[in-house]
N, C-alpha and C positions, 0 to 999 in steps of 0.2 A: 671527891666525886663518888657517887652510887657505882655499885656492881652489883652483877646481876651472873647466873650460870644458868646456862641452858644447858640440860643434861642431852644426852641420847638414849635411843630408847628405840620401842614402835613407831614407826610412821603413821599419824594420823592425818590426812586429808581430810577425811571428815569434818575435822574442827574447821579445815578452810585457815582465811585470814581472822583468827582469834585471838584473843590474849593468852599468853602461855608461852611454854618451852616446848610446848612437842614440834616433832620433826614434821615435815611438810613436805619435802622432798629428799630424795636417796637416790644417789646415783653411783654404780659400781662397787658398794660396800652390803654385809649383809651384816646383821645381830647378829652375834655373838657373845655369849657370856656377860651379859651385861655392857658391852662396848658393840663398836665396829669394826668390821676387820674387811680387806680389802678381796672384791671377789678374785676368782682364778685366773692365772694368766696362762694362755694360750701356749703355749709353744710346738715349730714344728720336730716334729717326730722321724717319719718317713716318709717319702716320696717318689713314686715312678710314676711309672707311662703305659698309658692303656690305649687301643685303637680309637682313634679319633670319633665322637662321638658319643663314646661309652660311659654313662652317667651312673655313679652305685645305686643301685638296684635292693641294700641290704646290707646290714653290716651286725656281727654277733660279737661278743665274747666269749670263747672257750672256758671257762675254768675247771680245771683237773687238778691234779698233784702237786704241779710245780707250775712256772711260771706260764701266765694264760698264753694264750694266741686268739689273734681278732680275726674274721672272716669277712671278708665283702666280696658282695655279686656286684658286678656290673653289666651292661644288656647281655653279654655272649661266655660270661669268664666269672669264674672263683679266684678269689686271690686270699693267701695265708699271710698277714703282716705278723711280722715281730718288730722287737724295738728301733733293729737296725735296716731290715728288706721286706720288700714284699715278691711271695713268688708265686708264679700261677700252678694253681691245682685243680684248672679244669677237668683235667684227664681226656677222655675220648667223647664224652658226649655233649656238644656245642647247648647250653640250658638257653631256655626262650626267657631271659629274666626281664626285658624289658616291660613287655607286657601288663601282669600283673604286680611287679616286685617281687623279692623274694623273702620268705621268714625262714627262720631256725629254731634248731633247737640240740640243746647237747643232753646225751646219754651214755653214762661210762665214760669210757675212752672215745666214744663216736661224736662227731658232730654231725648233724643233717640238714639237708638245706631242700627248700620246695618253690616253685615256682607257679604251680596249680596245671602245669603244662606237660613237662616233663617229669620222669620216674623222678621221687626223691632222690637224689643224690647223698653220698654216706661218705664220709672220710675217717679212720681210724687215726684221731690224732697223733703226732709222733711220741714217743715214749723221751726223744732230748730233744734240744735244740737245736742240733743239727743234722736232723734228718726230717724229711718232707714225705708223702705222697701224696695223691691226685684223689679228688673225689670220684666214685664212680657209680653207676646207678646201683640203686637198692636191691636186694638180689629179698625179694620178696618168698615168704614161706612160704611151701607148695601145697596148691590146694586154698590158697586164699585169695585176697582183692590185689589186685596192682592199678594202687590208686596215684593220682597226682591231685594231692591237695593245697590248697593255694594259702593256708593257715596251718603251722601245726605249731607245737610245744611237749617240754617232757612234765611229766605228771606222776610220781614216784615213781613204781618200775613199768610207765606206759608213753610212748608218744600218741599226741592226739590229736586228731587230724582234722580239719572241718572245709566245708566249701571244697567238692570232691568232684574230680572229672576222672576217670576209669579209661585206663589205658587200654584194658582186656576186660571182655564180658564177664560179668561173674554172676554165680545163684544163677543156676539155667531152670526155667518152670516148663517147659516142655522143649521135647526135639522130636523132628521128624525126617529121615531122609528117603529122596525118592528113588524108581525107578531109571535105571540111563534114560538120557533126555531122547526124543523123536527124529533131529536130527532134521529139523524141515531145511530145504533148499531152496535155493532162486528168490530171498525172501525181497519182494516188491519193491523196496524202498525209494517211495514215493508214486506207484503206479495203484490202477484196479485190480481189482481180484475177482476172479470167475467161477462158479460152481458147477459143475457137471456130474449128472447121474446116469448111473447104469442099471440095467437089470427093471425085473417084471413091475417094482412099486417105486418106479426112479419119477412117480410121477404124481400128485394127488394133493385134494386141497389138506391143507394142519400139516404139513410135509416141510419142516425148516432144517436149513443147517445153522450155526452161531460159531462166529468167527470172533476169539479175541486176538487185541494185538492196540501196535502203537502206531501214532501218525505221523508223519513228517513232520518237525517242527515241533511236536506234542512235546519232546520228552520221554518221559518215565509213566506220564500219564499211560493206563491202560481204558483202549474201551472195546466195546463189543458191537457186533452186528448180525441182525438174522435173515440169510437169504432164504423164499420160497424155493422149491427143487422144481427145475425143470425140463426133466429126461436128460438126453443127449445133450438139448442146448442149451448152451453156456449163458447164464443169470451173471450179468453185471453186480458186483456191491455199487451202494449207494455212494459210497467214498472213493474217491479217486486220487487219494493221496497215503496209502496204507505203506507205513513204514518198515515192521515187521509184526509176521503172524506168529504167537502165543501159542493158541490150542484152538484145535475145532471138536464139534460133535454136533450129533445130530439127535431130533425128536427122537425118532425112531427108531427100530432095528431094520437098517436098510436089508434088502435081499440081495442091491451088488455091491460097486462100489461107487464112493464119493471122491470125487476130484475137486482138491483148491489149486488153483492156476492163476501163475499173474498173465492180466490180459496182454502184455505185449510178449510176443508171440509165446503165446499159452504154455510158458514152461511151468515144469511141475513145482507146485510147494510142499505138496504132501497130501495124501490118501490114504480110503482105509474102511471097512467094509463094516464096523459096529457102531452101536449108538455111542458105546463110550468114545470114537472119535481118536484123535491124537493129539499128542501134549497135554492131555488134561488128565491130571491124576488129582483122584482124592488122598484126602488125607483119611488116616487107619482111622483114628479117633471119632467119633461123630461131632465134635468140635476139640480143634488143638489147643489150648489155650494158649493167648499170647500176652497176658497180661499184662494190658494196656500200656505196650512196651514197641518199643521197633525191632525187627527183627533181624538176626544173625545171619547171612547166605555166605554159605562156603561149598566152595568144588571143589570133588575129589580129585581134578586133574585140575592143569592149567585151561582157562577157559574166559572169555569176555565177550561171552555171549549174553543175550535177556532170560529174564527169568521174571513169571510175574506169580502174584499172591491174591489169590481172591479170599476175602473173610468179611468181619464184623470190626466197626469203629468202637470208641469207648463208649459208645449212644447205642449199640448194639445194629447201626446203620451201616448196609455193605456197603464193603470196599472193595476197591481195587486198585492194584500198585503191580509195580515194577521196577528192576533195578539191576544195570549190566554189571555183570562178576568184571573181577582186578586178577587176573592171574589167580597166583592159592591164596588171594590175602580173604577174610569176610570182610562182607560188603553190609551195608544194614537197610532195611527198607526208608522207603522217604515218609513213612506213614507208622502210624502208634496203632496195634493191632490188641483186640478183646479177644477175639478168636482167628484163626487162616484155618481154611477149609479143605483148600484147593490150590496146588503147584501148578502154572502152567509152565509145561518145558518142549515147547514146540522149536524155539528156537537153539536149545541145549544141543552139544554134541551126542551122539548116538553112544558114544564110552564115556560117556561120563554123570556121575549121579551130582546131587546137591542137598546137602543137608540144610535145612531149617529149623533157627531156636531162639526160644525167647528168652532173656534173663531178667532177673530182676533189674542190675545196671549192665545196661547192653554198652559193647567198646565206644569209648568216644562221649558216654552219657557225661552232662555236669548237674550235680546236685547243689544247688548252694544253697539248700537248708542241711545239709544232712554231717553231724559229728560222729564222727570212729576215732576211737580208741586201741593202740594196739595191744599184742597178745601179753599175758605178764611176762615180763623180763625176755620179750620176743618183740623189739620194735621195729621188724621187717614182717610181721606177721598180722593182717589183716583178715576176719574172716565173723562167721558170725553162730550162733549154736547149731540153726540146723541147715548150713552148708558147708561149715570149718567146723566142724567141733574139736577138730585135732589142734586148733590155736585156741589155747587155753588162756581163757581174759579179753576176748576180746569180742568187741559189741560195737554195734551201732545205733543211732537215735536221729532219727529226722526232727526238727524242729518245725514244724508247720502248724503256725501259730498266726501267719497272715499278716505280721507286723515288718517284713523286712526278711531279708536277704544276709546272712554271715560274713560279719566284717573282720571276727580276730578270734585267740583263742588264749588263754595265761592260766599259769600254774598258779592256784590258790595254797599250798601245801597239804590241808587236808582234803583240799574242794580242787576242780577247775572251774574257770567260768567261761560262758561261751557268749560274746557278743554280737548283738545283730544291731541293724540299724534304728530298730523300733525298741528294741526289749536287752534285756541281760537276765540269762541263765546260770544257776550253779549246779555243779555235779557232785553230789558227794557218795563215795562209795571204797573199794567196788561191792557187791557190783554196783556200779554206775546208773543213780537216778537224777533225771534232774528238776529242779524246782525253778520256778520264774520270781526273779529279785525283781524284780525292776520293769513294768510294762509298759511305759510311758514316753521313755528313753532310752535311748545307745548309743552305740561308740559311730562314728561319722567313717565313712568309705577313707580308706586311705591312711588311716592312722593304728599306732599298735599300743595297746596294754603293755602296763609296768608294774611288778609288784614290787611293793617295799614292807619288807616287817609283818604289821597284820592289818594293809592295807593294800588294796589295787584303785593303780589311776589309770584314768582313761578321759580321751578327748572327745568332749561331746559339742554339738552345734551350739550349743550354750553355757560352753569351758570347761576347763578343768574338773574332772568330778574325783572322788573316791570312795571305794567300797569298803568297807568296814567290815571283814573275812568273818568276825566272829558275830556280829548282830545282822548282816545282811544289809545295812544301812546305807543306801546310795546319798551322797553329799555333793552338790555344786560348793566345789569349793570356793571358787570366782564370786560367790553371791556371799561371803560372808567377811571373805579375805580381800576384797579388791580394794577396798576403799583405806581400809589400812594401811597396806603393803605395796597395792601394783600403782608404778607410776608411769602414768601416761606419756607414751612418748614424746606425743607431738606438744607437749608440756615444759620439755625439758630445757628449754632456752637459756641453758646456765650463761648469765649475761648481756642476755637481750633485752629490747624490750619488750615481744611479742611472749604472747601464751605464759607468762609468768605464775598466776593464778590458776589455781589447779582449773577442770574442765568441771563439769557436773558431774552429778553421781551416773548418770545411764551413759553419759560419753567416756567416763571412766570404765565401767563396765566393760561398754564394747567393744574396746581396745582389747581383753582378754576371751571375749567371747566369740572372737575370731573361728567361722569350721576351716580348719587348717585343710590344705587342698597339695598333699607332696611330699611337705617339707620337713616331715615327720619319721619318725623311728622310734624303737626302743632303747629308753635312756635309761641306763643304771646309776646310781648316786651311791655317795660314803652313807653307808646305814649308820656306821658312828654316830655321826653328825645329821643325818635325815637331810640330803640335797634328793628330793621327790622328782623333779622334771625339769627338763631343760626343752625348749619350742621353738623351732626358731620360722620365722615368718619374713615376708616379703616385705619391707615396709614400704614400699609405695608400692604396690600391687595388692595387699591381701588389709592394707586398713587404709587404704589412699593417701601415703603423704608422697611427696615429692622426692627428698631423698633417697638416695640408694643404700642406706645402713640395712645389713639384716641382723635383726636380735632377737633374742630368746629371753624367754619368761625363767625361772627357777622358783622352784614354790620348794620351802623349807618345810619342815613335817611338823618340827620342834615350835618354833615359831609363829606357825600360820601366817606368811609373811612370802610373798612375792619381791623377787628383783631382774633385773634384767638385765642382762652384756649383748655384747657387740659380738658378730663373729671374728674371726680372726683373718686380717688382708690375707689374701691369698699368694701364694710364690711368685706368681707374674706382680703383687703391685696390684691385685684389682680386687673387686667384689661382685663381679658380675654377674656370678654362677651360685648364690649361698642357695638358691631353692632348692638344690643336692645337696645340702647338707645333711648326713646322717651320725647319729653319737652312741655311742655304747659304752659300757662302764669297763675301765682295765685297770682294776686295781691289782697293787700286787701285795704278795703276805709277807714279803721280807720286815725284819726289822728296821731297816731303812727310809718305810715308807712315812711320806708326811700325812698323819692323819686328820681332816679337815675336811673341809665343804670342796667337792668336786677333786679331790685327788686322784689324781690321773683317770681323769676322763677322759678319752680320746673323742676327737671330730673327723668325721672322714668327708671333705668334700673333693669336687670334680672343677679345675680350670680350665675353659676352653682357650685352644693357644690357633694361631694360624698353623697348618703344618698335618704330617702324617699321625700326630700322637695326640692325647689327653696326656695331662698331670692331674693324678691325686694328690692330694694333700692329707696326711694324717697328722691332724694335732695334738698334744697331749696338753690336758688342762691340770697345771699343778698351784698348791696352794702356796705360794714362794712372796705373798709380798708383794713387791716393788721387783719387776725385771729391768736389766741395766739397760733395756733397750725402749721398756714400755712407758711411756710420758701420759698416758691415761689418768684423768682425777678421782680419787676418792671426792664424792661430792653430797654433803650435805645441807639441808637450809631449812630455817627455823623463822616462822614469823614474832616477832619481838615487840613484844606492847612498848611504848614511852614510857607508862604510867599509868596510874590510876585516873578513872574517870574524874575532868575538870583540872589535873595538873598542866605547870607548864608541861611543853615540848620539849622534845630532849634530842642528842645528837649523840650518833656514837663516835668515840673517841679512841679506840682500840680493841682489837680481841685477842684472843688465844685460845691456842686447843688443850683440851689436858688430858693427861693420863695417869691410870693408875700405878705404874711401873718408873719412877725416876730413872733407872738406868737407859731407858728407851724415848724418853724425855727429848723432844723435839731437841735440836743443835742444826745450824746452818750446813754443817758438812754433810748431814742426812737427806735430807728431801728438802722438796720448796713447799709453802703454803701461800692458798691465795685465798683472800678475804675479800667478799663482795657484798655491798649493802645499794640496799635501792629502799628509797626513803617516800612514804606517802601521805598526802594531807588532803582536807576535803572530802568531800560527799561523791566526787568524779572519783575518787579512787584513781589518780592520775598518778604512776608509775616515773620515779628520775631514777634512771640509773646512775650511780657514783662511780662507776668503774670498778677495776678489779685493780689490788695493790699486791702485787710479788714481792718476798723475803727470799732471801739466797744466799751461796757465801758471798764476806765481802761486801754486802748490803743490809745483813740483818741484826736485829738485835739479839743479843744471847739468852736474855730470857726469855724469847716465843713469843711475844708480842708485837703483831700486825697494828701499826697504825693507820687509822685511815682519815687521812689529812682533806680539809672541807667539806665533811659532811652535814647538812643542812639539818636546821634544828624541824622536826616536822613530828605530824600525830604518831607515826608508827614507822617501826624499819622491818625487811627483812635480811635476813644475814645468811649468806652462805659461805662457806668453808671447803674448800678444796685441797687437799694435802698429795703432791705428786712425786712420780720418779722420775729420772731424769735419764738422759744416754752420756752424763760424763761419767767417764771411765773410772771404775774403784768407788763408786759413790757407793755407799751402805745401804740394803735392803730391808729395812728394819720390816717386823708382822707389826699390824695395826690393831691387834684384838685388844690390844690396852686403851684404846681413843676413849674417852665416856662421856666429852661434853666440850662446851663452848664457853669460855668467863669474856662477861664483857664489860668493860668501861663506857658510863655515859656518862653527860651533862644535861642537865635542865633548863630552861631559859629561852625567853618569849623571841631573841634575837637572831637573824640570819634565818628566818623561819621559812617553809616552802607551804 
């Protein structure tokens, strides 16, 4: 009888159903040296208990000296895991991490963590293992920015920060502070106002007084009104609902005095015998500049009284505003100021002044175009040449480019790059310039850069990409590698009889061109071995299948080859929650460590359980084989011509798998193989499946050969091969980087035909 080897190799889809030995489907094994070897298996790690609800938010890798430490946020809490606990190192300041998420980044002994909300948080890793502290806020160099950036990373001796909201005002372009306020009383709130003049010229046509102030209901809104003067008797405003009165003054230089009175019974609000009026102070400058910015209001006492601003819009179109003080905190106007002119402090206490000033980022501002860099070897130290010049190295760069919004930020070694959703930037310096890589494309809301080697990945709306550090080179990876490598899941019907046949090339595709929306983090990989990314996705939510599996892509470097896993059941028994799933690389430097694809990765996800608590779950992914517990198949499958065009038909009669290592040489007491053939004839391409035939002890033969009893003599077969571990106790774990191929037995002949 004929034999025939089907080697292993690349996975070609491409070829489809063709004649040949290439592979056609891969499931849970990766190339390797010329064989297959089985992907990483899960295992848990550590595990506690977070306040109910609380999803990781963020998870990093330490690496220092000795052995690393992982960090995850979750919405309200930092937790420090090692191998055996995790312990919380929130410290004193509750982080807003839900919100945005949070990133990091390690510096020296320090790790930092950001949320875009709260102050950077800083922890001085421990110097052993058995000592901890708390993260606490970043005690920022004096005289520079106190920023909360919602992106940051370390970049040789700089952290770098991007997508910035400004805790404290900083870069002040003018200040002005005024006189004590006028101190007006009985202010109306919600009635008329009355004007009354005194004295020889209390009377005459062009004779106005102008009342600013606010209305009932208005708000903050400020407006203005000019009554005619009419002697002794009291002139109604036109408004009957004046909230409180600002400043008054008149055309004139009156000769007596001017009374503002609310009309129920005509108590006093304020008077005053000059054209300048009361409450209404200029400003010294003949225009202050506010550069097109909001503005700062602080009182020098406790006060929560109005205060209003008359000036110029960014249109050079007056304004007017107003806005009640907080106690001593600064308050900021509701409006963006060119110039303010004019304080009104009619309603200010009589003892007390108020300062106003513009900055460049007024407290509270968010930029999310704008990247800072910190000082060198000063990564509390934010500031810029001509407002810090005492933080030496450190700069900033708005991005305003019109393409997007900043989504992330990664160390390129000699460069960093800064992604937006339209574009990707490089920085190379210092000092620090940046050039645009890439205008066409970026990285998608919600996802983070990886660097590996002298390369950066990133997750764009149309997959997988990578940057090429040294030529600038942006690469869709998924557009070269997919059809090769990524195998579709909803393909994968090891067994069935549905979806057998790969999909098309653009439904292949778009299985990897997934804009991942969450379920995303920063993945580190074994650079040994180039494991580039791990993804993991919603499978019936984020590509529509039915199932509740969530799995993840891996894209090898070496290779150019995609595979995919499953995540790991979670401690309850379920899967319910893998959209938190976040992974970060924890390898360690002992001589111990098994070096391979995905050695000790860890997965941190979140269980929701009924009850007061959450469980995380920290998994570590090691490269071990066969676990005595994991029954998961190595699975691969080859479409298998009969014969040469015009031969009989032919049946397969047996396979096996082979290796190049005889000591590792398949034996029943190792693992089970299962061999599956589904046999096709006709122009329908009508699909029989033959079933799946299991070897084991006690059932198998000793030389590795799976028979597969009635299979139908027909035009073509295809065959696949599964080789598993099992949970009986002491079974042997053999590594499968020696697998290389498939030897098959067939026959020829017109009889028993399909």
């Amino acid at each position: 009888m004929p034999k025939t080897t089907l080697k292993v190799g690349l996975m070609d889809s491409d070829m489809g159903w063709s004649p040949g030995n290439h592979l056609w489907v891969v499931k849970d094994a990766t190339l390797q040296k010329g064989g297959y070897e089985k992907l990483p298996e899960w295992t848990e790690k550590v595990t506690f208990s977070v306040t109910a609800g609380h999803k990781p938010r963020g998870a990093f890798n330490w690496r220092g000296g000795y052995t690393g430490r992982m960090y995850i946020a979750t919405d309200a809490k930092l937790w420090e895991v090692s191998d055996s606990a995790a312990t919380d190192v929130t410290g004193s300041t509750t982080p807003t991490n839900a919100t945005n998420g949070v990133t990091f980044a390690g510096y020296g002994e320090w790790a930092f963590a950001a949320n875009g909300i709260d102050k950077i948080q800083a922890i001085k890793v421990p110097s052993t293992l058995a000592t901890t502290t708390n993260f606490a806020d970043m005690t920022y160099t004096t005289g520079g920015a106190k920023i909360a950036p919602k992106y940051i990373c370390s970049h040789k001796n700089h952290i770098v920060a991007a997508d910035i909201t400004f805790i404290e005002s900083y870069a002040e372009i003018s200040t002005f502070t005024t006189a004590v306020g006028a101190g007006f009383t009985n202010q109306p709130t919600g009635d008329t106002v009355q004007l009354v003049a005194t004295g020889a010229d209390a009377a005459g046509a062009g004779k106005y007084v102008t009342i600013w102030g606010t209305y009932t209901g208005g708000g903050d809104l400020v407006t203005a009104e000019t009554i005619l003067v009419n002697g002794a008797t009291a002139v109604d405003s036109s408004a009957s609902n004046w909230q409180k009165i600002l400043g008054v003054n008149a055309n004139w230089a009156p000769a007596g005095l001017i009374t503002i009175q609310k009309k129920t019974g005509a108590a006093l609000i304020t008077s005053f015998a000059t054209s300048a009026g009361a409450g209404v102070q200029a400003v010294t400058a003949d225009e202050q500049a506010g550069g097109d910015m909001v503005l700062d209001i602080l009182p020098s006492l406790t006060s929560t009284k109005q205060i209003g601003i008359l000036g110029t819009d960014l249109n050079n179109a007056v304004l007017w505003d107003s806005q009640a003080l907080n106690a001593t905190a600064t308050v900021q106007s509701n409006s963006q100021f060119r110039t303010f002119t004019t304080i009104l402090t009619g309603d200010l206490e009589a003892t007390t002044t108020v300062t106003v000033s513009s900055h460049v980022y007024p407290a509270g501002y968010n930029d999310p175009y704008l990247v800072w860099w910190s000082g060198t070897d000063d990564p509390e130290g934010y500031g810029t040449e001509v407002y810090a010049p005492q933080i030496i190295g450190s700069s900033n760069q708005p991005l305003l480019d019109g393409i997007g919004k900043i989504t992330g930020v990664v160390d390129g070694g000699d460069c960093f790059f800064v992604f937006k959703t339209g574009a990707i930037y490089r920085f190379d310096g210092p000092p620090f310039q940046p050039t645009v890589i890439e205008s066409t494309k970026g990285m998608s809301v919600g996802n983070l850069p990886y660097r590996q080697g002298s390369k950066v990945y990133f997750w764009a709306e149309s997959g997988l990409h990578a940057i090429d550090i040294k030529s600038n080179d942006v690469v869709n990876v998924c557009e070269d590698f997919t059809q090769r490598a990524l195998t579709d899941e909803s393909a994968d019907a090891y067994g069935g009889l549905e979806n057998v046949f790969p999909r098309s090339k653009q439904s292949t595709i778009q299985t990897c061109n997934n804009l991942c929306t969450g379920a995303t983090a920063t993945i580190a990989g074994d650079v040994v071995n180039s494991l580039v990314w791990v993804q993991f996705y919603n499978g019936s939510n984020a590509l529509g299948y039915t199932d509740s599996v969530y799995s993840g892509l891996i894209f090898h470097e070496k290779t150019g080859a995609f595979t995919h896993i499953t995540s790991p059941i979670d401690s309850l028994g379920n899967n319910a929650n893998r959209p938190t799933t976040k992974l970060v690389n924890y390898r360690t430097d002992s001589g111990t460590e098994v070096n391979g694809i995905g050695s000790y990765i860890r997965c941190v996800f979140v269980a929701d359980i009924a009850g007061p608590t959450d469980i995380i779950n920290v998994y570590g992914m090691n490269r071990v084989g066969f676990a005595t517990t994991d029954t998961r198949d190595v699975y691969l499958r080859w479409p298998f011509w009969g014969g040469e065009a015009g031969s009989p038909k032919s049946r397969i009669l047996r396979v096996r798998p082979l290796f190049d290592n005889s000591a590792q040489h398949w034996n029943g007491a190792e693992f089970l193989i299962k061999a599956e053939v589904i046999s096709l004839s006709g122009t329908q391409k009508t699909w029989r499946n033959m079933g799946t035939y299991s070897i084991g002890e006690g059932t198998s033969s000793k030389d590795g050969w799976v028979t597969v009893d009635g299979c139908p003599f027909a035009d073509s077969h295809s065959i696949g091969i599964s080789i598993l571990g099992t949970s009986t106790p002491n079974r042997p774990r053999p590594y499968l980087v020696n697998f290389v191929g498939l030897e098959v037995d067939y026959a020829t002949g017109p009889s028993k035909s399909i």
